[in-house]
C-alpha positions, 0 to 999 in steps of 0.5 A: 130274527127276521128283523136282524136278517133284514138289516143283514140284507140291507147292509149287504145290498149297500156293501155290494152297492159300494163295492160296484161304485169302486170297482167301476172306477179305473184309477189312471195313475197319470191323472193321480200324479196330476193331483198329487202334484197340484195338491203339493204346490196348490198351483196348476201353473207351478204343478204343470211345469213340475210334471214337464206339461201344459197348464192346459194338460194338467187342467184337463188331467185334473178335470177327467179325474173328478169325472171319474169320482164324481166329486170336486178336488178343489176349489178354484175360486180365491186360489187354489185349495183341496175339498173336504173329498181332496183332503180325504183323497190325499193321502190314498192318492200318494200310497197309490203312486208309492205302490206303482212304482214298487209293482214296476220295480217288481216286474222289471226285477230290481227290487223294492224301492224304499224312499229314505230320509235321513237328517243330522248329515254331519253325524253320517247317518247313512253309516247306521243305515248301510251296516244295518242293511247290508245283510237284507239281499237286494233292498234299494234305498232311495235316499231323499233331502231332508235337512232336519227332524221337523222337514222330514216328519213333513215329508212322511206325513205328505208320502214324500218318503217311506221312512225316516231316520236320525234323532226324533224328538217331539215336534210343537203343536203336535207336528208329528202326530200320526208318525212311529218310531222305533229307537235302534241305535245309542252312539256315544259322543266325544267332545271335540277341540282344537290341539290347542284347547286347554283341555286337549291333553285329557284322557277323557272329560267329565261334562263340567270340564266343558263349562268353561269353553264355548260350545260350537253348533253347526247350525242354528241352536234353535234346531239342534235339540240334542246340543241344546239340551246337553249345553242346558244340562250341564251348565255349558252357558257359552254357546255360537252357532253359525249356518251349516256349511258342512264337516269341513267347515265345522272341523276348521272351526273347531280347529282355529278356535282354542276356546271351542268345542263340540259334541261328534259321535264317537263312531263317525268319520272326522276329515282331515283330524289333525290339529284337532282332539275327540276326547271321551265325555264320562260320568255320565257318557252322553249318547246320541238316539238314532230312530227309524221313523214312519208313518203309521196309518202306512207301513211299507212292505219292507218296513219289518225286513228293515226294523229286523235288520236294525235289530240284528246289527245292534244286538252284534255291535252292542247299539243299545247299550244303556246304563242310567248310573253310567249314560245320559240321554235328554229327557226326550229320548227316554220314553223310547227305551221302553219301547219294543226297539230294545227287544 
């Protein structure tokens, strides 16, 4: 017993211990954003100019921050690079400036602010994001730039951003390690031709009827996993793809080529319609997954405010709705219907 209440002892003299070290360090949030910053770039030049300051400044920045912690953050020698203390630091140093701007966002009374990225801008994803929120009060969204899937798992890995939303799939290597996410929403989706498309009288198309004609991808096919899969699925062997130029382009496309089609959500706004066809796809419906993405070692505080919103809109416009005889989804997109995004 005596020996138990002396580890006792000691492990709280070393809790204490710690606790002082910690608490002796006042962390200036301007010499984090120094880090933060050169940590991104792994440059004090490009750094520096990204802050709008002096080399010198950023470097002095950067030195009193180590003095604070007394451990190195980088290693300066043959390029720029994090220690083994600056890839712990990391992290924690990103969740420090997120929390600094929510506490001045509280204290000037706008609301929380949540960094949001969204992807598969052709698809208007915001269009998901507001009907889900619209109900919440005052949550300001603070869209960011991510262009894709693998873009934005970067962003919320690095702190970038608070979440993430569009279709997630698994990233090679393991890419998307340390993310979570929740499915909230299955959208049905038409194919699209041009009113002078050989099949642009149907009612509606079954997948095969599509063999015949030559899917058009807005980007490269490489990074549009659902077009790729549909078009492997059910035996679409004339694909083209071309940059992403925007919804304009891509309805002049589809709309000056009788031999194209491509998949739009049923539910998505298409310019200027005429001269182009958005025909049903049946037996099987194929559907696109929409999923609220994050990081899972950072939760933000609003995160379940959100996740409930999500889930209040799609119980009253029917989002997930799934019938295997009667839907289809690639196969990637299974393992999220058992998920708790359907309760």
């Amino acid at each position: 017993m005596r020996r138990w209440r002396g580890q006792q002892r000691s492990r709280t003299a070393d809790n204490a211990a710690l606790s002082h070290m910690v608490g002796g360090v006042d962390l200036d949030l301007a010499l984090v954003r120094a880090f933060v910053a050169t940590a991104e770039t792994l440059h004090f030049g490009l750094a520096a100019k990204r802050l709008n300051t002096s080399q010198q400044a950023l470097s002095k920045r950067i030195a009193r921050l180590e003095s604070l912690l007394a451990v190195r953050l980088f290693e300066r020698e043959g390029g720029t690079r994090l220690t083994e203390a600056g890839e712990r630091f990391e992290p924690a140093a990103r969740e420090a400036l997120a929390a600094g701007e929510r506490a001045v966002a509280a204290a000037l009374g706008v609301g929380q602010i949540v960094r949001i990225d969204v992807w598969g801008h052709l698809y208007a994803p915001m269009r998901t994001v507001a009907q889900a929120v619209e109900a919440l009060g005052a949550i300001r969204l603070e869209p960011g730039p991510a262009r894709d899937w693998p873009s934005a798992a970067e962003a919320l890995l690095r702190g970038d951003t608070d979440l993430g939303f569009g279709r997630v799939h698994p990233l090679p290597g393991g890419r998307d390690a340390g993310l979570a996410r929740r499915l909230v929403r299955l959208e049905p989706v038409d194919a699209v031709v041009s009113a002078a498309h050989a099949l642009a009288g149907a009612d509606q198309l079954r997948p095969a009827d599509l063999r015949d004609s030559t899917l058009w991808c807005p980007a490269e096919l490489t990074r549009l996993d659902f077009l790729r899969c549909f078009a492997d699925e059910f035996g679409v062997t004339r694909r083209e793809d071309g940059p992403n130029l925007g919804l304009d382009h891509l309805v002049q496309r589809i709309r000056t080529d009788a031999t194209c089609f491509t998949l739009f959500p049923a539910d998505a706004p298409l310019p200027g319609d005429a001269g182009l066809r958005s025909i049903p796809i049946v037996a099987p419906t194929p559907l696109y997954a929409w999923s609220v993405a994050w990081r899972e070692s950072h939760r933000h505080p609003l995160l379940d405010t959100l996740l409930r919103g999500f889930a209040e809109a799609g119980r009253t416009r029917r989002w997930l709705d799934y019938a295997p005889e009667r839907d289809w989804l690639p196969e990637s997109d299974h393992a999220a219907l058992a998920g708790p995004a359907r309760g």
